[in-house]
C-alpha positions in Angstrom: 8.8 31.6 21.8 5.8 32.5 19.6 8.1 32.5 16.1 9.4 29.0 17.1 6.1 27.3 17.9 5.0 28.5 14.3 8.3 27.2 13.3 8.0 23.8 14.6 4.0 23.7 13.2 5.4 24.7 9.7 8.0 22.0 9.4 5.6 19.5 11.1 2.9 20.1 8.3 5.4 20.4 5.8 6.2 16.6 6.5 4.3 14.4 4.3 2.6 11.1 5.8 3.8 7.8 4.4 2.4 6.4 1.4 1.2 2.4 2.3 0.9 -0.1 -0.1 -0.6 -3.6 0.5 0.1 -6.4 -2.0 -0.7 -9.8 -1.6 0.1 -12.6 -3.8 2.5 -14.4 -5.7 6.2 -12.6 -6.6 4.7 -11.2 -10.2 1.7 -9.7 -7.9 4.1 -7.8 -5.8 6.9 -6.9 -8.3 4.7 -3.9 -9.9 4.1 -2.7 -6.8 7.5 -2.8 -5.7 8.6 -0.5 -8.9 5.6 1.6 -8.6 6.6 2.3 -5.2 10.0 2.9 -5.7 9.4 5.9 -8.1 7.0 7.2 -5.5 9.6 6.4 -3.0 11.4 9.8 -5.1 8.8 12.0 -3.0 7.2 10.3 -0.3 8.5 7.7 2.8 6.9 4.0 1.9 5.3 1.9 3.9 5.0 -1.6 1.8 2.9 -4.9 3.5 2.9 -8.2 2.0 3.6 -12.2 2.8 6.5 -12.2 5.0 8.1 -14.6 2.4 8.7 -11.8 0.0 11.4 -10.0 2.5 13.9 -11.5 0.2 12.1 -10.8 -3.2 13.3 -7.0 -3.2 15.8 -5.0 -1.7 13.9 -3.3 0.3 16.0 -1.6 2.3 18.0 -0.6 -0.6 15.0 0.7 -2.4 14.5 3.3 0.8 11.0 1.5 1.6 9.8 0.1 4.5 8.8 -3.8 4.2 6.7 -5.4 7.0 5.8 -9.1 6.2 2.7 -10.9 7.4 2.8 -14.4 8.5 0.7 -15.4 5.7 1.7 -17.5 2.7 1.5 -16.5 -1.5 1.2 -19.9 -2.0 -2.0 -20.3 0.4 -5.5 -19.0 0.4 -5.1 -17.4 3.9 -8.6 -18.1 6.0 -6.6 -15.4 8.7 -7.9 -12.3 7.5 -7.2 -10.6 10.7 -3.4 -11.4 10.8 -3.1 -11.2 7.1 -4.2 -7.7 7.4 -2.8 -6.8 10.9 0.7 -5.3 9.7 -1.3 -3.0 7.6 -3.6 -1.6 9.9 -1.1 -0.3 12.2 0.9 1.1 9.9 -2.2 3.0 8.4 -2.4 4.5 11.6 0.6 6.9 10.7 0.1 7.0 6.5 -2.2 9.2 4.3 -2.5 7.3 1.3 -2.8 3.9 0.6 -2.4 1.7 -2.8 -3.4 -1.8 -3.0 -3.4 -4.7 -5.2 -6.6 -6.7 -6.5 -5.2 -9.4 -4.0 -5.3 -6.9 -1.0 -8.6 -5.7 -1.4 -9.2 -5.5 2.4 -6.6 -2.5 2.4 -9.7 -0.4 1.0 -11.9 -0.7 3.7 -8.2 0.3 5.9 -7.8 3.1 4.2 -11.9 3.9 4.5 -11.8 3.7 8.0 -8.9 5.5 8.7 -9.9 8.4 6.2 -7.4 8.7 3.7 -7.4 7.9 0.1 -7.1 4.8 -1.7 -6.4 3.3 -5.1 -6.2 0.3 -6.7 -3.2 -0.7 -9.1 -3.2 -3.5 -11.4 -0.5 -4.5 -13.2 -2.7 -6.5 -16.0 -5.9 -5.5 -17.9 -9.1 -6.3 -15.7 -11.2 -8.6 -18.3 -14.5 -7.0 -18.4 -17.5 -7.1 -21.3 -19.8 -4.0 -21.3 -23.0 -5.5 -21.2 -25.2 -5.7 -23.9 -26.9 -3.2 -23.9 -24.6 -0.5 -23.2 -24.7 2.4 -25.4 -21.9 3.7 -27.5 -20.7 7.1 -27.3 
């Protein structure tokens, strides 16, 4: 009985947690996403939230990832943070990393919360100016 517990405690940690991703916005917002999470798809399960209307952007199902829409609109500036964001905090319950979009910036503070690691991916150059008076290296 003792060699089978450890056995069933090996496999168990040997399965890794979902990776979530969160992007909001219009169809060239989540397309990036979608191919950055289908070569992580290679390794990990995916967990992917967005707007409801992108279920019929991407195979999904196809792609081996896991789509769960949110009733909010690309097209809209949503003023239901709380539902926008609801899809993706029960699924963070059961992932262990979590990659966002500029547009999904509430997926942070998700990941924060829950205690697992977060990064944000942007498929364009963030404009930024060093200021003035910052020093060359």
């Amino acid at each position: 009985a003792d060699k089978r517990e450890r056995s069933d405690r090996s496999s168990a940690t040997s399965v890794m947690a979902p990776v979530l991703f969160v992007a909001f916005g219009t169809t060239g917002d989540i397309l990036p996403l979608f191919h950055i999470a289908r070569r992580v798809r290679t390794r990990h399960r995916i967990v992917f939230v967005s707007h409801a209307a992108h279920a019929a952007t991407c195979d999904w199902a196809a792609a081996g990832i896991e789509f769960l829409g949110t009733p909010t609109r690309p097209d809209e500036r949503s003023t239901a943070i709380g539902s926008e964001y609801e899809a993706a905090v029960q699924a963070s319950a059961r992932c262990g990393f979590v990659v966002f979009n500029l547009f999904a910036l509430g997926a942070w503070h998700i990941a924060e919360a829950r205690g697992v690691a977060a990064v944000a991916a942007s498929p364009c150059l963030i404009p930024y100016t060093p200021p003035a008076a910052f020093e060359e290296a």
